[in-house]
C-alpha positions, 0 to 999 in steps of 0.5 A: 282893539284895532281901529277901522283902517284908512285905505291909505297911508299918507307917504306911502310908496308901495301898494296897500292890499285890502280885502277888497282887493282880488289878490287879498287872500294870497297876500295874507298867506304865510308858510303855515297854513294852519294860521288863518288871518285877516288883517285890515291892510297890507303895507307892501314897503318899497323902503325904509320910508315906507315902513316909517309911513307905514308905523305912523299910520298905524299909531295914529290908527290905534291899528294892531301892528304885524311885521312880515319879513320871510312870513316863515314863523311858525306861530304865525305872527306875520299876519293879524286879524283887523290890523295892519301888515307891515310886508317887507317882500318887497325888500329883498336886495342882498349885497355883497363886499367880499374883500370886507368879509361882509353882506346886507340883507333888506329885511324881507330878504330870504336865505335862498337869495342870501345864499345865492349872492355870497355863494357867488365869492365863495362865502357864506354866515350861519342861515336857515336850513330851508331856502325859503326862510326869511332872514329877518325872522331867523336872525332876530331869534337866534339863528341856528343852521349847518354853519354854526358849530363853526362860525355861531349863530346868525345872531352872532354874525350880525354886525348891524342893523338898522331899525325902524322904532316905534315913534317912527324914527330910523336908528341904527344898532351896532358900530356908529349906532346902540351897541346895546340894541343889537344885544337885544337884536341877537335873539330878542325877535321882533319887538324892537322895532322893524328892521328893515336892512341887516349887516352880516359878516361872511367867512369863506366855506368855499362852494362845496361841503362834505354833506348828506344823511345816513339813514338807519331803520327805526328799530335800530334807532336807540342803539344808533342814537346812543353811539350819536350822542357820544359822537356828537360829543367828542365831533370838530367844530367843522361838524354840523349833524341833525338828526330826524325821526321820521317817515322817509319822504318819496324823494328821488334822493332816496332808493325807492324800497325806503319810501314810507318807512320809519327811520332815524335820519342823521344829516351833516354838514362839514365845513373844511377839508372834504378829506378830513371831514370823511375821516371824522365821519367814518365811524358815524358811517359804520355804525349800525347797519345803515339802509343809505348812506348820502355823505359826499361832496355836494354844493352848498347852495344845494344843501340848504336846500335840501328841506325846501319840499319837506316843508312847503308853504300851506301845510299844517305845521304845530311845534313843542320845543325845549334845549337838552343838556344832552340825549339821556338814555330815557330821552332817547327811548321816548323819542324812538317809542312815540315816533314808532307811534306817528300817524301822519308821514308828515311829522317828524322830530328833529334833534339839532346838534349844538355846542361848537362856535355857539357854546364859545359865546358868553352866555350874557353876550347876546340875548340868544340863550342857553349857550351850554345846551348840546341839542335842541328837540324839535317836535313837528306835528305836520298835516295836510290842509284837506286833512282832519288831523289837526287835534290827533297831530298836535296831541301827538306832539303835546304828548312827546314834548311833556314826556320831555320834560324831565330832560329840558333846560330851555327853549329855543324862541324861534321854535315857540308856538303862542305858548305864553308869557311863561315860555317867553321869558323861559326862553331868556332867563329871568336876569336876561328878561329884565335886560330885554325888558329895559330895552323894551321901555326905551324903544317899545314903551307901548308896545306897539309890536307886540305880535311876536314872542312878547317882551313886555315893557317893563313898565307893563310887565304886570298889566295884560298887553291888548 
């Protein structure tokens, strides 16, 4: 159990938020509104130095330790009840070095400003598809975006990190640090410790892509989704699609006579040659009988963040994951009945395309897992704060998700919910679970951050964490 917190926290530069402070509620706040905690303070960092303070205080204080970068997981556990919030806001510089192909990001850095000053020299690395997601969250699960059938996964373009362990001290994982330490960092979340500044490395897209969905009814989604999967099969590495079953938003970017009904959405995201990319897409484009076709030549800053409204901070989010080896025709089937079946206009399952740059990486050379998997399916259960939708909503998913089962080889980290320690380690595999737990035993013996997708020492592998 946490211990009462003192008020503050001795070296501490930056601001420590209470609840007896006027802006205590929105400081605890995140991106999913479903997760309502209230932690005993809120370290607001200004530095490394800061969160080096911040992780003493609370070890002297026996405090339940939360670490906040973007505060995008949908699980939630950038905050905590009766603990400490390490709030990495506050860090938010990104550096660039365009002759070096290379970037820094401070750890509460978010990909819309990430985006925006590597944008500047024309170049990018894999990020989130939402603007305000955080960089440190995304990268430490993997990282899976419009750029990774090309250039791989976030986790594949980070080169260093440096991190603060749970003693306290500042190591550095990469070149002139443990190469062994950002294997782990490449997927293994948030358990090693706080990292507090990222290096990545930058390829040059230029500063427009070919991108934007096609749209096609509902009812003509299995045959659509049949020729995608082929398609998805044979595309270049250039490609990048993601596709949506869902309810088409009120957004100008869409005719007006579509809003409110059901389709299947297919986006894409072709990062080389516009002329090229239009050949490759054409015969997507003809398939079918699609109600709006968005493909041309759109900036890229633009396109990452053109799911910002679709997925608000406050909302009510509850997500089933796993990786497929494919889209049988049984999967796809279900996927289109229980989407015909949505309540909320809200919910929506998405279907990333993956293979490419990601499937060329050895499986055992990150702890980013199941390489060889070909989608990943997202169940979204969405609904609103005022709404009394919660348990039909997350019923709804559970439901798709098991009727899934049949067809899952995994599961992607950074989609989990608190689904267990089962899930945990079916997300790595047992050999990589052991790998990570040894990793665990070196930095996190006592597993000081624990509130994330837990990796328990291996020491304690047998004995519940408090």
């Amino acid at each position: 159990m946490s211990a009462i917190a003192p008020r503050t926290i001795r070296g501490f530069r930056g601001r420590v938020i209470t609840a007896v402070d006027a802006d205590y509620d929105a400081a605890r706040r995140i991106w999913n509104g479903a997760i309502d905690r209230r932690p005993a303070m809120i370290a607001q960092c200004v530095g490394a130095d800061d969160v080096i303070a911040a992780v003493r205080h609370a070890r002297e204080n026996e405090l339940l330790v939360s670490v906040r970068g973007g505060g995008h997981g949908v699980g939630g556990h950038a905050v905590n009840d009766g603990g400490i919030v390490i709030d990495l806001a506050n860090m938010r510089s990104v550096r660039v070095a365009p002759q070096a192909g290379r970037a820094w990001a401070g750890g509460g850095a978010l990909w819309g400003e990430f985006d925006h000053e590597t944008q500047a020299f024309g170049l990018a690395t894999t990020g989130g598809i939402v603007t305000h997601t955080g960089v440190a969250g995304l990268t430490l699960g993997g990282g899976i975006g419009w750029l990774m059938r090309r250039h791989g996964t976030t986790a594949d373009n980070l080169t260093r990190a440096d991190v603060v362990t749970a003693d306290g001290g500042l190591v550095r994982a990469g070149e002139g640090g443990d190469a062994e330490l950002l294997w782990g960092l490449r997927g293994g979340g948030g358990n090693f410790g706080v990292v507090t500044s990222f290096e990545f490395a930058l390829h040059p897209i230029g500063t427009t892509v070919l991108a934007g969905p096609v749209v096609w009814a509902m009812e003509d989604a299995p045959e659509v989704l049949r020729f995608y999967r082929e398609f998805a099969r044979e595309a270049p590495d250039e490609l990048t699609t993601i596709a949506q079953l869902r309810t088409l938003p009120p957004f100008p970017a869409f005719p007006t006579q579509l809003h409110g009904r059901k389709v299947l959405q297919i986006g894409s995201v072709w990062a080389g040659s516009i002329e090229r990319g239009e050949h490759a897409l054409a015969p997507l484009r003809a398939c079918g009988k699609p109600l709006f076709d968005g493909l041309g030549p759109k900036p890229y800053v633009a396109v990452q963040g053109a799911n910002d409204k679709a997925v608000p901070h406050g909302w009510h989010y509850y997500w089933k994951s796993c990786e497929v080896a494919g889209l049988a025709d049984a999967a796809i089937d279900t996927l289109v009945e229980r989407s015909l079946a949505m309540r909320s206009s809200r919910s929506y399952t998405i279907i990333f395309q993956l293979g490419g740059a990601v499937a060329r990486v050895g499986e055992d050379e990150t702890a980013y897992s199941y390489r060889h998997a070909a989608f990943n399916i997202n169940v979204n259960a969405v609904w609103l704060p005022e709404e009394d939708a919660g348990a039909r909503e997350t019923a709804w998913a559970r439901d798709l998700f098991d009727r899934l089962k049949p067809h899952q080889l995994g599961v992607y980290v950074n989609f989990l919910m608190d689904e267990g320690a089962e899930r945990v380690r079916q997300a790595y595999g047992a050999t990589k679970y052991e790998r990570l737990a040894a990793l665990k035993d070196r930095y996190d013996p006592g597993n000081v951050f624990r509130m994330n997708q837990n990796i328990l020492p291996a020491a304690k592998a047998t004995s519940p964490s408090c």
